[in-house]
C-alpha positions as CSV (number, residue, x, y, z in Angstrom):
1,X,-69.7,211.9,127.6
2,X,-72.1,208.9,126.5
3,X,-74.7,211.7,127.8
4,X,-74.0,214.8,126.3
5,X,-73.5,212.5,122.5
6,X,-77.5,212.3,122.9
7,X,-78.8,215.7,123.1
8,X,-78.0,216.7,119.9
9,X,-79.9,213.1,117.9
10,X,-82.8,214.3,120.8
11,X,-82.7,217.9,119.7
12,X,-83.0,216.5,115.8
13,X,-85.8,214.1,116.7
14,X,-87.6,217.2,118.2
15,X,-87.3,219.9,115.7
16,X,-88.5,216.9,112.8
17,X,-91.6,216.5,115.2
18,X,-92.4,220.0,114.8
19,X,-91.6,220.1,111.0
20,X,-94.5,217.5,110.6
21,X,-97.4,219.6,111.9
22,X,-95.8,222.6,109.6
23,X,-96.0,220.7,106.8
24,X,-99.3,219.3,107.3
25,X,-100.9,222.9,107.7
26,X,-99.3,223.8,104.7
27,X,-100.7,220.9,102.7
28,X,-104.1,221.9,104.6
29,X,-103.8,225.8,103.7
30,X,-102.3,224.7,99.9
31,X,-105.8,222.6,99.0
32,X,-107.6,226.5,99.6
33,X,-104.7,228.2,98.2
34,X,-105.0,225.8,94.8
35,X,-108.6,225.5,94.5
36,X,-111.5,226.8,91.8
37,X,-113.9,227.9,94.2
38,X,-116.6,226.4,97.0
39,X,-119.9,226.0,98.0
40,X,-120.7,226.5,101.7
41,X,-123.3,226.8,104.3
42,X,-122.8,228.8,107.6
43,X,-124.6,230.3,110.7
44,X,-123.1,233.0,110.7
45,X,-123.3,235.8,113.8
46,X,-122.4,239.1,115.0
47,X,-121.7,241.0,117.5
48,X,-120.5,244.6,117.9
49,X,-121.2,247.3,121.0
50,X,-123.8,245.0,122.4
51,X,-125.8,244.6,119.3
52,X,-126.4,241.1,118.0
53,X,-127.1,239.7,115.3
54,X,-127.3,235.8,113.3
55,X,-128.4,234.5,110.0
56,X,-128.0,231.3,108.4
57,X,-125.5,232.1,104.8
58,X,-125.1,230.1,101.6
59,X,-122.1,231.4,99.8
60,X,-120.5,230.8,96.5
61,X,-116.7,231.5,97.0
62,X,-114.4,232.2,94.0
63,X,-110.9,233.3,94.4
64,X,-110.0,236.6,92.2
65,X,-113.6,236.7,91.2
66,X,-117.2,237.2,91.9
67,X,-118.5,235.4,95.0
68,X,-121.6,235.8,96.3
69,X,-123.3,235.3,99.4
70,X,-127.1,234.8,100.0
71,X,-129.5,234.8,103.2
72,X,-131.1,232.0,104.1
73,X,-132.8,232.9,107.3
74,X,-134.2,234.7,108.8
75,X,-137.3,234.8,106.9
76,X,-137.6,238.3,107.3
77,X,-134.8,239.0,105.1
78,X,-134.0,235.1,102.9
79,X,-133.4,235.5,99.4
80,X,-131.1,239.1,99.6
81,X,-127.8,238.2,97.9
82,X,-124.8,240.3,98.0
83,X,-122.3,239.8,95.3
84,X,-118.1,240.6,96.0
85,X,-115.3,241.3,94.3
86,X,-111.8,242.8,95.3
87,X,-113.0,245.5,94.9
88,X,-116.6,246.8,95.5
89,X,-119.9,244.7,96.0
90,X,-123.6,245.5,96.1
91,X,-126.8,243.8,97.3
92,X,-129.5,242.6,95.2
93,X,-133.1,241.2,96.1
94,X,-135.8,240.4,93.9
95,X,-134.1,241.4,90.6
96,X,-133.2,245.2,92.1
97,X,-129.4,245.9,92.5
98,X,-127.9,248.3,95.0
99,X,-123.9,248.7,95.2
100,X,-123.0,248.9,98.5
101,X,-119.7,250.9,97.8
102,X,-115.9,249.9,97.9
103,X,-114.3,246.6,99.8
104,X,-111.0,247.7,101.3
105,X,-109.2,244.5,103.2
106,X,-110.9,246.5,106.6
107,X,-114.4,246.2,105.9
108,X,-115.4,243.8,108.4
109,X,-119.2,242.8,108.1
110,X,-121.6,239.2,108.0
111,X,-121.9,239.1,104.1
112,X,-118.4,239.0,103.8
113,X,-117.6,237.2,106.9
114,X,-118.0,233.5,104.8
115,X,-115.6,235.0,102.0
116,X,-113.4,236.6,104.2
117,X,-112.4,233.4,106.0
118,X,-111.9,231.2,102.7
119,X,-109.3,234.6,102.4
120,X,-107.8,233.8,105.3
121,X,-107.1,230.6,104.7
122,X,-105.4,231.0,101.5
123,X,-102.8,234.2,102.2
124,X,-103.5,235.1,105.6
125,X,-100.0,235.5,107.7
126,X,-99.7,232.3,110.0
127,X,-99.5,233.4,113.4
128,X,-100.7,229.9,115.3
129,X,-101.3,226.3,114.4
130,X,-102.1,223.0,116.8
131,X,-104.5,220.4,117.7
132,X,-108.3,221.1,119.2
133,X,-110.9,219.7,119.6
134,X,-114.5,221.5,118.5
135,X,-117.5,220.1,119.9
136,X,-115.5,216.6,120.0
137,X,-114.4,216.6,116.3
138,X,-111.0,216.5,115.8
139,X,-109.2,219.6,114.4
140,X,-106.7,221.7,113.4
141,X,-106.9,225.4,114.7
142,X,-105.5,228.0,112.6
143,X,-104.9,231.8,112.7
144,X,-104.0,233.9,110.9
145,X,-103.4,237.9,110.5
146,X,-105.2,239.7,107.9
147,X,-104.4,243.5,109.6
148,X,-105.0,246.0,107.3
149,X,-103.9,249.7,106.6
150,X,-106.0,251.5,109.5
151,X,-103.7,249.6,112.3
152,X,-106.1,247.9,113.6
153,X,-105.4,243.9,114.2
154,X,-108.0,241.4,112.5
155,X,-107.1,237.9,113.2
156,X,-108.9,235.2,111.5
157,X,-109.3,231.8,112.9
158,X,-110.6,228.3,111.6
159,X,-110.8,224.9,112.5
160,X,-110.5,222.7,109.6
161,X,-112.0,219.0,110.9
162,X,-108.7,216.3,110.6
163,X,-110.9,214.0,108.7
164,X,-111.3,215.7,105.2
165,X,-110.1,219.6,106.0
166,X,-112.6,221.1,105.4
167,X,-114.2,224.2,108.2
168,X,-116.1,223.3,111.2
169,X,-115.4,227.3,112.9
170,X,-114.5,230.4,111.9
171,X,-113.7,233.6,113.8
172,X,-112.9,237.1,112.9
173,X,-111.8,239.1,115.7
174,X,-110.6,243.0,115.8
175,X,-108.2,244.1,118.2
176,X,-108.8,240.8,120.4
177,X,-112.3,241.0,120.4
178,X,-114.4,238.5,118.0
179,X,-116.8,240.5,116.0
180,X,-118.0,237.5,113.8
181,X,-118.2,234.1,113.7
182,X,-119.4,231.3,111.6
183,X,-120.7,227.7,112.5
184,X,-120.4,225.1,109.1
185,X,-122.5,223.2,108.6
186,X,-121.7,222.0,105.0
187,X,-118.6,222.6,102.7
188,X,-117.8,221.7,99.3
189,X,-114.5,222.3,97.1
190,X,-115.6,222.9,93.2
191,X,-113.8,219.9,91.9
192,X,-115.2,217.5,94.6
193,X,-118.9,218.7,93.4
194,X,-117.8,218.0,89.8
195,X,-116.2,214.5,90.9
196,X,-119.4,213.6,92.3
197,X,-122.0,215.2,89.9
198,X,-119.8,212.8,87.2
């Protein structure tokens, strides 16, 4: 009898366990769900039926507004900026603007890989979340689904490092095959900027 008193304390004990690491992804997804904007630096590559392609990104992420992302290499093409809203977005280099059509939640492509992430982060359907490790920094791996209306299944994933939160890796993949993905290599919220700028 003494036996079977236990399983239910050790069936508590268990399910609190697994309410922590809920609650910390939430806190985690709630600082990108609550936030102004970010500054971020990514290399950012491609691949799609065999083609391949990378470039290092600098984006300027604003939730519900204009964000804008800009090459930084390669040379060949630094300096060309596309600009995104919910809606459409166009390119623009060297003063000359081109609008590059409509942004449905399908349009999967490397200038709005960085923005589409930050997306992900902040309403994306939670489908996974645990413990990794990314090139020996401590993380927490999260996906998420962002499907849209041509039923085809994009799942985004990012580690966010345990230290601070903020993205080491991103990956978009389409019907369980990653098409992008992005490597950080610097991240800023808005209000930490203005915290330090004061």
């Amino acid at each position: 009898m003494r036996g079977w008193k236990c399983v239910p304390m050790i069936t508590l004990c268990l399910l609190l366990a697994g309410c922590g690491g809920t609650e910390e992804t939430v806190s985690l997804r709630d600082r990108y769900h609550d936030m102004q904007g970010c500054s971020m630096e990514a290399a950012v590559s491609c691949e799609q039926d065999g083609l391949a392609w990378e470039a290092v990104l600098h984006c300027e992420y604003v939730p519900g507004g204009e964000s804008t992302v800009e090459v930084l290499s390669p040379e060949t093409i630094a300096g060309v900026k596309a600009v995104l809203d919910e809606t459409e977005w166009h390119l623009e280099y060297e003063g000359d603007s081109l609008n590059a059509g409509t942004v449905s939640e399908e349009a999967i492509s490397p200038a709005a890989c960085l923005p589409r992430l930050m997306n992900a982060l902040r309403d994306g359907w939670l489908l996974e979340e645990n413990e990794e490790n990314w090139n020996d920094v401590p993380c927490t791996r999260i996906t998420v689904d962002q499907s849209g209306n041509q039923n085809r299944k994009i799942l985004s994933t990012v580690w966010l490092r345990q230290e601070d939160g903020t993205p080491l890796r991103g990956e978009i993949a389409v019907e369980n095959e990653i098409i992008l993905t992005a490597e950080f290599t610097s991240f800023a919220f808005y209000d930490t900027i203005a915290d330090d700028a004061a």
